[in-house]
DOZA-903124 format. One record per residue (C-alpha): x, z, y; residue in one letter. Coordinates in steps of 0.2 Angstrom, whole numbers. Layout:
<bases>
<east: X up: Z north: Y residuo: A>
...
</bases>
This chain:
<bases>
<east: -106 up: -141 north: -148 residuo: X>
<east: -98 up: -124 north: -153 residuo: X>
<east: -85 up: -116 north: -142 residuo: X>
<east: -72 up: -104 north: -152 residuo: X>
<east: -60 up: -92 north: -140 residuo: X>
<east: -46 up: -86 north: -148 residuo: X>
<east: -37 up: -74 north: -138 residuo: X>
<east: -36 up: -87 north: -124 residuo: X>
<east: -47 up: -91 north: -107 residuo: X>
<east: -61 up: -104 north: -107 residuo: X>
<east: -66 up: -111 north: -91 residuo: X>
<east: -80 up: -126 north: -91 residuo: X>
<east: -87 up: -135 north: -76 residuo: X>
<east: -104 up: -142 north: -78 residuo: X>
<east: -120 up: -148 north: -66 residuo: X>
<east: -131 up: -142 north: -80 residuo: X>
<east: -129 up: -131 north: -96 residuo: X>
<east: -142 up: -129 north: -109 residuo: X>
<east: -140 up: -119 north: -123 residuo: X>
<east: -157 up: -120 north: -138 residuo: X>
<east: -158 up: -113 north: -154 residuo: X>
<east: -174 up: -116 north: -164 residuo: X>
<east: -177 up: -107 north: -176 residuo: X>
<east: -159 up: -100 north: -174 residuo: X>
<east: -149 up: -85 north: -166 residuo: X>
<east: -140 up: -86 north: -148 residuo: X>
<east: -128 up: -75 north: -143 residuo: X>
<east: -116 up: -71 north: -131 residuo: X>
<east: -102 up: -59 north: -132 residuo: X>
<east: -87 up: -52 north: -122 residuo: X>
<east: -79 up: -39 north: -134 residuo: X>
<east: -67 up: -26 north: -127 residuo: X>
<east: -63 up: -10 north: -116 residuo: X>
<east: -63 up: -19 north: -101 residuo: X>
<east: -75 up: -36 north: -107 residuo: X>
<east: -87 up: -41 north: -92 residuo: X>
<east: -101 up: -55 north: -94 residuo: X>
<east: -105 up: -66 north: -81 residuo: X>
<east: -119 up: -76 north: -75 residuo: X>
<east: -121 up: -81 north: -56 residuo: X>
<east: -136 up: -87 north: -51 residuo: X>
<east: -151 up: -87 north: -37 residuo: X>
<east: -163 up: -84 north: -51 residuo: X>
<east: -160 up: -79 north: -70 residuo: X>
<east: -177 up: -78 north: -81 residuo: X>
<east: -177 up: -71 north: -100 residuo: X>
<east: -193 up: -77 north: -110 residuo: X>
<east: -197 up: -71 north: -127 residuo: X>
<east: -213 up: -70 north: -137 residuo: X>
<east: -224 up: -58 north: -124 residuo: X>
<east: -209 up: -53 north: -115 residuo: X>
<east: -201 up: -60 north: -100 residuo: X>
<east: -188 up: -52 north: -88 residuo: X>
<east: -185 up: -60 north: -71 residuo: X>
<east: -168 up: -57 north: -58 residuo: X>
<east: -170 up: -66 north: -42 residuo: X>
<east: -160 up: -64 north: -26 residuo: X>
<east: -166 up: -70 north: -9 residuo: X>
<east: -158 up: -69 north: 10 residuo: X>
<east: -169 up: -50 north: 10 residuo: X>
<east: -164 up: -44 north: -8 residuo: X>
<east: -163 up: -42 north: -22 residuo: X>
<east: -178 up: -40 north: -37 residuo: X>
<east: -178 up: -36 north: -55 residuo: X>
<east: -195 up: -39 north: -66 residuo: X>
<east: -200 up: -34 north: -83 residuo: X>
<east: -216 up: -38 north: -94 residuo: X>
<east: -222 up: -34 north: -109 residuo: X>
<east: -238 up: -44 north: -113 residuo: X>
<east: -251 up: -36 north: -127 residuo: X>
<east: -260 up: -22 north: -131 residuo: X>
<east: -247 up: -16 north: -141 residuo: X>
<east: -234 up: -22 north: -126 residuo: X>
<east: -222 up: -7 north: -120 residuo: X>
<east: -206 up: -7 north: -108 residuo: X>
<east: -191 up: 10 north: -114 residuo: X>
<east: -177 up: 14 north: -104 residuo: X>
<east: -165 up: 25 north: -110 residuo: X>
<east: -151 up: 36 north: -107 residuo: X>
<east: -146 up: 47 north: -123 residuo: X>
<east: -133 up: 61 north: -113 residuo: X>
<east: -121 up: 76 north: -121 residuo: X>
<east: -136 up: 87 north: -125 residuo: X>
<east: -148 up: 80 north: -110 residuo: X>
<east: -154 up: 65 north: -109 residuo: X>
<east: -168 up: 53 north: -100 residuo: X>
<east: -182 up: 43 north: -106 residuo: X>
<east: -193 up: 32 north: -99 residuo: X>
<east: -208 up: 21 north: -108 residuo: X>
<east: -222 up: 10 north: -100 residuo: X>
<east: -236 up: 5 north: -109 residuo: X>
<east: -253 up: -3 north: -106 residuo: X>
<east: -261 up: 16 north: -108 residuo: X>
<east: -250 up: 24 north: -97 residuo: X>
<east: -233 up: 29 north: -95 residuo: X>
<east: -223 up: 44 north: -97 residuo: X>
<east: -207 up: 51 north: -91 residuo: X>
<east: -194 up: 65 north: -97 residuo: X>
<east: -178 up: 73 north: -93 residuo: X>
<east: -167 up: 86 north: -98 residuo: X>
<east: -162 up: 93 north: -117 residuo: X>
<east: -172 up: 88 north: -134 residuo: X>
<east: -180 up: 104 north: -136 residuo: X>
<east: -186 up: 107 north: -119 residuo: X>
<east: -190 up: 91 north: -110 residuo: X>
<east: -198 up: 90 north: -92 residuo: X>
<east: -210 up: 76 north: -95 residuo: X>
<east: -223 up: 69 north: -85 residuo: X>
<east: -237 up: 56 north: -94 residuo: X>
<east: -250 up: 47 north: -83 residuo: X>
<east: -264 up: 40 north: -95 residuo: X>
<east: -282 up: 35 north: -92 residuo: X>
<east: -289 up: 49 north: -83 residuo: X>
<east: -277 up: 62 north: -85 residuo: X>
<east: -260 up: 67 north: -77 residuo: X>
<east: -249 up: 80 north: -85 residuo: X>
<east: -232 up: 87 north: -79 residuo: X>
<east: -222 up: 100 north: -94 residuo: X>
<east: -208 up: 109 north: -92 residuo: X>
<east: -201 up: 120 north: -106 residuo: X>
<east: -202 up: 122 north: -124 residuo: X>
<east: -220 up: 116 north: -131 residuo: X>
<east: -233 up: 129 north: -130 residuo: X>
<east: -219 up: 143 north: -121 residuo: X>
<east: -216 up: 133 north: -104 residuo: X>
<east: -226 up: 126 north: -89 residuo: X>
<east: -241 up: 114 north: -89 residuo: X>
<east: -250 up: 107 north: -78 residuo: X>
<east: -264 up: 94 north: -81 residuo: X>
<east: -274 up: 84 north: -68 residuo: X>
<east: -289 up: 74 north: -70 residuo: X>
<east: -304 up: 68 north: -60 residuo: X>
<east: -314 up: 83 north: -61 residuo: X>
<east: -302 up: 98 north: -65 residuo: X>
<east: -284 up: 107 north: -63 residuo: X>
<east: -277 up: 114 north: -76 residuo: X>
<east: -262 up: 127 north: -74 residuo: X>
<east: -253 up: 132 north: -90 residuo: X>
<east: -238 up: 146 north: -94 residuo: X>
<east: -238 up: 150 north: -110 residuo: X>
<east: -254 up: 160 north: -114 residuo: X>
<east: -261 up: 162 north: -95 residuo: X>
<east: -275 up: 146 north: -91 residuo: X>
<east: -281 up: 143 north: -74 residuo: X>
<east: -293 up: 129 north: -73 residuo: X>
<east: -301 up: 125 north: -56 residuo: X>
<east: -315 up: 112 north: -56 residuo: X>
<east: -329 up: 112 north: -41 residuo: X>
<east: -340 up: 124 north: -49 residuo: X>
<east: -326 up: 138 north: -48 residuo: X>
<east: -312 up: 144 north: -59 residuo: X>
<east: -307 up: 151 north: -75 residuo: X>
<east: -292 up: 161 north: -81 residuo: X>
<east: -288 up: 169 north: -98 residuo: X>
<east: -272 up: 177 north: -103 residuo: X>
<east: -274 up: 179 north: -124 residuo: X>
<east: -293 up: 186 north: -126 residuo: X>
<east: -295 up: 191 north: -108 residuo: X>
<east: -306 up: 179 north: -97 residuo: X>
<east: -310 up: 179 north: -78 residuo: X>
<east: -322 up: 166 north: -74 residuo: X>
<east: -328 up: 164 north: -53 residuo: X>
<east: -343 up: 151 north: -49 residuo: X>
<east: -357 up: 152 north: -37 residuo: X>
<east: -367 up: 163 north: -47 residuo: X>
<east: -356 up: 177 north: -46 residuo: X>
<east: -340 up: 183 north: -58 residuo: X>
<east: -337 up: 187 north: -76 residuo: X>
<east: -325 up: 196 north: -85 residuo: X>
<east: -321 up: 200 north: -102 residuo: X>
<east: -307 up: 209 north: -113 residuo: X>
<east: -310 up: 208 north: -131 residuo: X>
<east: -330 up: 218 north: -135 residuo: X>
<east: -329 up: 225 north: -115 residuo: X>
<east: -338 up: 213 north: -101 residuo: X>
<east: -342 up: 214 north: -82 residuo: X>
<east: -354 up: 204 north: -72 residuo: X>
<east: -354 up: 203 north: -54 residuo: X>
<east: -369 up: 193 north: -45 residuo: X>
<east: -381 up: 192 north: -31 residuo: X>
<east: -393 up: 203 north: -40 residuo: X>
<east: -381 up: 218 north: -45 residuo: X>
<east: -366 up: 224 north: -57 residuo: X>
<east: -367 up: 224 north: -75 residuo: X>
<east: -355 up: 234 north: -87 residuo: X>
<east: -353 up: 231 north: -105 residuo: X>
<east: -342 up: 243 north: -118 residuo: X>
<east: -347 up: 238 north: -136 residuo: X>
<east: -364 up: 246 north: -136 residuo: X>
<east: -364 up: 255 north: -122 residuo: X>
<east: -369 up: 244 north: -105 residuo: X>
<east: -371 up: 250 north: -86 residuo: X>
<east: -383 up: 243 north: -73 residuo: X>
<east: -383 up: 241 north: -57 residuo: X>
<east: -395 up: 230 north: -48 residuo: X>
<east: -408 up: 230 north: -34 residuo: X>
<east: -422 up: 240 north: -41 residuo: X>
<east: -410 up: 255 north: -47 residuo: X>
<east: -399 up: 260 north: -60 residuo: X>
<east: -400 up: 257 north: -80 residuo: X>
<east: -387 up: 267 north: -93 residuo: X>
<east: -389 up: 264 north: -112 residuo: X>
<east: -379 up: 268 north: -127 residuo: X>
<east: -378 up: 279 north: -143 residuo: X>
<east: -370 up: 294 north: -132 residuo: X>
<east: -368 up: 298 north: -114 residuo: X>
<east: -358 up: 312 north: -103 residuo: X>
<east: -356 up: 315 north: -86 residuo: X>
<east: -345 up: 326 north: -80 residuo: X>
<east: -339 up: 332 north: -63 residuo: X>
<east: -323 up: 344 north: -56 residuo: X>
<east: -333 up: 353 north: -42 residuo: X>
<east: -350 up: 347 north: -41 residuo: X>
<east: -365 up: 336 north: -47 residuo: X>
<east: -380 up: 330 north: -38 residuo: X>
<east: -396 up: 320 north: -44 residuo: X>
<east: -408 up: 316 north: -33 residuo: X>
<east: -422 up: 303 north: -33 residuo: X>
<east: -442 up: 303 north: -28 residuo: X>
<east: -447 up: 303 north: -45 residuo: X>
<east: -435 up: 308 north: -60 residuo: X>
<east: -435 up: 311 north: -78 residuo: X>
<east: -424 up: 316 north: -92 residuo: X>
<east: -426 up: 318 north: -109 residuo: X>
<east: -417 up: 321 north: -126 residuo: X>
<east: -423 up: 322 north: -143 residuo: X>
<east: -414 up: 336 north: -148 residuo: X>
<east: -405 up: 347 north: -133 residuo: X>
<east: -404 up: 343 north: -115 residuo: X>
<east: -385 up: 352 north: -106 residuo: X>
<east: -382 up: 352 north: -89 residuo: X>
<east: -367 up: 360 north: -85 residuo: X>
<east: -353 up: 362 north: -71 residuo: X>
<east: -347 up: 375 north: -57 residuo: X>
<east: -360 up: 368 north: -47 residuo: X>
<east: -375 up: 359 north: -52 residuo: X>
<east: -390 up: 353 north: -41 residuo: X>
<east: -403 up: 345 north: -45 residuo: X>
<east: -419 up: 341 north: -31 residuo: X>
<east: -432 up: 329 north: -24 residuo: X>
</bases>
Protein backbone atom coordinates (compact mmCIF):
# COMPACT_ATOMS: atom_id res chain seq x y z
CA UNK A 1 0.00 0.00 0.00
CA UNK A 2 1.70 3.26 -0.98
CA UNK A 3 0.45 6.67 0.17
CA UNK A 4 1.40 9.77 -2.28
CA UNK A 5 0.54 13.43 -0.63
CA UNK A 6 0.51 15.98 -3.05
CA UNK A 7 0.13 19.22 -1.43
CA UNK A 8 -2.90 17.99 0.56
CA UNK A 9 -3.32 16.59 4.25
CA UNK A 10 -3.62 12.76 5.02
CA UNK A 11 -5.24 11.65 8.08
CA UNK A 12 -5.64 7.68 8.62
CA UNK A 13 -7.18 5.94 11.59
CA UNK A 14 -5.96 2.52 12.28
CA UNK A 15 -5.75 -0.07 15.51
CA UNK A 16 -2.67 -1.29 13.98
CA UNK A 17 -0.02 0.11 11.36
CA UNK A 18 2.89 -1.93 10.15
CA UNK A 19 5.03 -0.84 7.78
CA UNK A 20 8.18 -3.83 6.42
CA UNK A 21 10.63 -3.48 3.93
CA UNK A 22 12.85 -6.64 3.23
CA UNK A 23 15.54 -6.10 1.74
CA UNK A 24 14.15 -2.56 0.78
CA UNK A 25 14.30 1.18 2.09
CA UNK A 26 11.73 3.02 4.45
CA UNK A 27 11.38 6.40 4.84
CA UNK A 28 9.55 9.03 6.15
CA UNK A 29 9.62 12.61 5.28
CA UNK A 30 8.03 15.93 6.17
CA UNK A 31 9.65 18.49 3.72
CA UNK A 32 9.59 22.11 4.49
CA UNK A 33 10.45 25.36 6.66
CA UNK A 34 8.03 24.61 9.03
CA UNK A 35 7.64 20.41 8.38
CA UNK A 36 7.08 18.48 11.80
CA UNK A 37 7.01 14.61 12.22
CA UNK A 38 5.00 12.96 14.46
CA UNK A 39 4.69 9.78 16.24
CA UNK A 40 2.81 9.58 19.75
CA UNK A 41 3.34 6.70 21.60
CA UNK A 42 4.16 5.17 25.36
CA UNK A 43 7.02 3.46 23.83
CA UNK A 44 8.87 3.81 20.41
CA UNK A 45 11.91 1.39 19.77
CA UNK A 46 14.31 1.58 16.60
CA UNK A 47 16.26 -1.76 15.97
CA UNK A 48 18.97 -2.11 13.32
CA UNK A 49 21.70 -4.51 12.81
CA UNK A 50 23.68 -3.92 16.37
CA UNK A 51 21.94 -0.88 17.02
CA UNK A 52 18.80 -0.31 18.84
CA UNK A 53 17.26 3.12 20.31
CA UNK A 54 14.51 3.08 22.82
CA UNK A 55 11.86 6.27 23.96
CA UNK A 56 9.70 5.25 26.64
CA UNK A 57 7.48 7.56 28.82
CA UNK A 58 5.97 6.53 32.22
CA UNK A 59 3.58 8.50 35.02
CA UNK A 60 7.62 9.54 36.43
CA UNK A 61 9.20 10.40 33.04
CA UNK A 62 10.64 10.34 30.49
CA UNK A 63 13.79 8.06 29.12
CA UNK A 64 15.69 7.94 25.91
CA UNK A 65 18.22 4.75 25.26
CA UNK A 66 21.00 4.19 22.83
CA UNK A 67 23.15 0.97 21.89
CA UNK A 68 25.61 0.31 19.79
CA UNK A 69 26.46 -3.46 19.99
CA UNK A 70 30.17 -4.74 18.90
CA UNK A 71 33.60 -4.15 19.23
CA UNK A 72 33.73 -1.83 16.63
CA UNK A 73 30.12 -0.44 18.09
CA UNK A 74 30.20 3.62 18.82
CA UNK A 75 27.50 6.20 19.63
CA UNK A 76 28.31 10.49 18.01
CA UNK A 77 26.57 13.32 18.81
CA UNK A 78 27.05 16.33 17.01
CA UNK A 79 26.68 20.02 16.98
CA UNK A 80 28.97 21.64 13.95
CA UNK A 81 28.51 25.63 15.23
CA UNK A 82 29.72 29.27 13.41
CA UNK A 83 33.34 28.38 14.29
CA UNK A 84 32.67 26.32 17.63
CA UNK A 85 31.18 23.41 17.88
CA UNK A 86 30.53 20.11 20.06
CA UNK A 87 31.19 16.65 19.73
CA UNK A 88 30.48 13.78 21.68
CA UNK A 89 31.52 9.78 20.78
CA UNK A 90 31.01 6.79 22.93
CA UNK A 91 32.74 3.59 22.21
CA UNK A 92 33.40 0.41 23.79
CA UNK A 93 37.18 1.97 24.84
CA UNK A 94 36.09 4.90 26.18
CA UNK A 95 34.65 7.99 25.49
CA UNK A 96 35.67 11.41 24.68
CA UNK A 97 34.20 14.91 24.77
CA UNK A 98 35.10 18.28 23.08
CA UNK A 99 33.98 21.73 22.84
CA UNK A 100 34.75 25.02 21.60
CA UNK A 101 36.73 25.92 17.86
CA UNK A 102 38.58 23.28 15.52
CA UNK A 103 41.88 24.47 16.35
CA UNK A 104 41.76 24.54 20.00
CA UNK A 105 39.14 22.09 21.31
CA UNK A 106 38.58 21.46 25.16
CA UNK A 107 38.29 17.67 25.18
CA UNK A 108 38.05 15.34 27.74
CA UNK A 109 38.66 11.30 26.88
CA UNK A 110 38.21 8.56 29.48
CA UNK A 111 39.91 5.23 28.38
CA UNK A 112 41.05 2.03 30.10
CA UNK A 113 43.08 3.56 32.72
CA UNK A 114 43.55 6.88 31.83
CA UNK A 115 41.77 10.16 32.06
CA UNK A 116 42.87 13.28 30.34
CA UNK A 117 41.14 16.75 30.23
CA UNK A 118 42.92 19.47 27.08
CA UNK A 119 42.58 22.78 26.60
CA UNK A 120 44.24 24.79 23.84
CA UNK A 121 46.11 24.32 20.92
CA UNK A 122 48.01 20.78 20.84
CA UNK A 123 51.21 20.83 22.52
CA UNK A 124 50.89 24.94 23.54
CA UNK A 125 47.66 24.54 25.87
CA UNK A 126 46.77 22.69 29.14
CA UNK A 127 46.88 18.91 29.96
CA UNK A 128 46.08 17.07 32.54
CA UNK A 129 46.17 13.31 32.63
CA UNK A 130 44.98 10.98 35.33
CA UNK A 131 45.64 7.39 35.87
CA UNK A 132 45.74 4.91 38.69
CA UNK A 133 49.15 5.47 39.85
CA UNK A 134 49.98 9.13 38.63
CA UNK A 135 49.06 12.85 37.87
CA UNK A 136 50.17 14.50 35.27
CA UNK A 137 50.11 18.34 34.80
CA UNK A 138 50.92 19.86 31.40
CA UNK A 139 51.32 23.61 30.06
CA UNK A 140 53.28 23.70 27.15
CA UNK A 141 56.82 22.67 28.03
CA UNK A 142 56.43 22.65 32.23
CA UNK A 143 55.57 18.70 33.38
CA UNK A 144 54.54 18.03 36.92
CA UNK A 145 53.95 14.35 37.53
CA UNK A 146 52.99 13.30 41.18
CA UNK A 147 52.84 9.48 41.79
CA UNK A 148 53.41 8.18 45.71
CA UNK A 149 56.90 8.01 45.40
CA UNK A 150 57.10 11.91 45.02
CA UNK A 151 57.19 14.29 42.15
CA UNK A 152 58.83 15.60 39.11
CA UNK A 153 58.97 18.75 37.11
CA UNK A 154 60.96 19.77 33.98
CA UNK A 155 60.49 23.07 32.15
CA UNK A 156 62.55 22.34 28.59
CA UNK A 157 66.01 20.47 29.88
CA UNK A 158 65.54 21.56 33.50
CA UNK A 159 64.32 18.84 36.06
CA UNK A 160 63.35 18.95 39.62
CA UNK A 161 62.66 15.59 40.93
CA UNK A 162 61.31 15.15 45.02
CA UNK A 163 61.10 11.49 46.61
CA UNK A 164 61.89 9.93 50.01
CA UNK A 165 65.47 9.91 49.24
CA UNK A 166 66.05 13.35 49.04
CA UNK A 167 65.92 16.05 45.88
CA UNK A 168 67.52 16.25 42.55
CA UNK A 169 67.95 18.94 40.16
CA UNK A 170 69.49 19.42 37.11
CA UNK A 171 69.84 22.21 34.21
CA UNK A 172 71.54 21.01 31.27
CA UNK A 173 75.71 19.64 32.35
CA UNK A 174 74.90 21.43 36.14
CA UNK A 175 73.15 19.00 39.01
CA UNK A 176 72.35 19.20 42.67
CA UNK A 177 71.66 16.45 45.12
CA UNK A 178 69.99 17.01 48.32
CA UNK A 179 69.65 13.74 50.83
CA UNK A 180 69.91 12.56 54.29
CA UNK A 181 73.59 12.13 54.01
CA UNK A 182 74.53 15.62 52.59
CA UNK A 183 74.49 18.17 49.51
CA UNK A 184 76.05 17.40 46.39
CA UNK A 185 77.03 19.99 43.55
CA UNK A 186 77.86 19.24 39.98
CA UNK A 187 79.24 21.94 37.31
CA UNK A 188 80.56 19.97 34.34
CA UNK A 189 83.67 18.72 35.88
CA UNK A 190 83.78 20.58 38.76
CA UNK A 191 81.61 18.77 41.79
CA UNK A 192 81.16 20.14 45.51
CA UNK A 193 80.47 17.90 48.63
CA UNK A 194 78.85 18.18 51.47
CA UNK A 195 78.28 15.32 53.62
CA UNK A 196 78.61 13.97 57.27
CA UNK A 197 82.25 13.07 57.40
CA UNK A 198 83.30 16.73 55.89
CA UNK A 199 83.73 18.50 52.90
CA UNK A 200 85.11 17.19 49.14
CA UNK A 201 86.05 20.03 46.12
CA UNK A 202 87.23 18.63 42.87
CA UNK A 203 87.87 20.09 39.54
CA UNK A 204 90.45 21.21 36.90
CA UNK A 205 90.73 24.75 38.80
CA UNK A 206 89.62 26.31 41.88
CA UNK A 207 89.47 29.86 43.63
CA UNK A 208 88.28 31.24 46.55
CA UNK A 209 88.12 34.60 47.13
CA UNK A 210 86.88 36.85 49.90
CA UNK A 211 85.97 40.85 50.35
CA UNK A 212 87.43 41.27 53.94
CA UNK A 213 88.55 38.10 55.23
CA UNK A 214 89.17 34.28 55.06
CA UNK A 215 89.45 31.65 57.68
CA UNK A 216 90.53 27.88 57.63
CA UNK A 217 90.43 25.95 60.37
CA UNK A 218 90.51 22.28 61.01
CA UNK A 219 92.36 19.74 63.45
CA UNK A 220 94.29 18.43 60.82
CA UNK A 221 94.68 20.19 57.41
CA UNK A 222 96.63 20.07 54.15
CA UNK A 223 97.03 21.75 51.03
CA UNK A 224 99.05 21.14 48.15
CA UNK A 225 99.70 22.20 44.55
CA UNK A 226 101.92 20.94 41.83
CA UNK A 227 103.29 23.96 40.74
CA UNK A 228 102.44 27.31 43.19
CA UNK A 229 100.33 27.58 46.12
CA UNK A 230 98.55 31.64 46.52
CA UNK A 231 96.79 32.66 49.41
CA UNK A 232 95.81 35.96 49.26
CA UNK A 233 93.34 38.83 50.70
CA UNK A 234 93.24 41.91 53.16
CA UNK A 235 93.05 39.51 55.74
CA UNK A 236 94.04 35.98 55.65
CA UNK A 237 94.02 33.44 58.76
CA UNK A 238 95.02 30.35 58.78
CA UNK A 239 95.05 28.11 62.40
CA UNK A 240 94.48 24.72 64.31
Amino acid sequence: MTYSLNDKDLNQNAEQVFLRSTGGFVSIDSLGDGAIAVINSNAINLNGDGAFVQMQGTSNGGGISLSAQGDGGCIQLNTPGGGTGTFLALTPNGFILSYGPPTAMGTVQVQEGEMALSMGPPGLGSLLTLTPDSITLKVGLATLTLTAEGLSTSVGSTTVEVGPSGVSESAGPNSRELGPSGHALVAGETSLEVGMAGLDVSGPSGALAFDASGQISSALGTESADGMLNLQGPMVNVGS
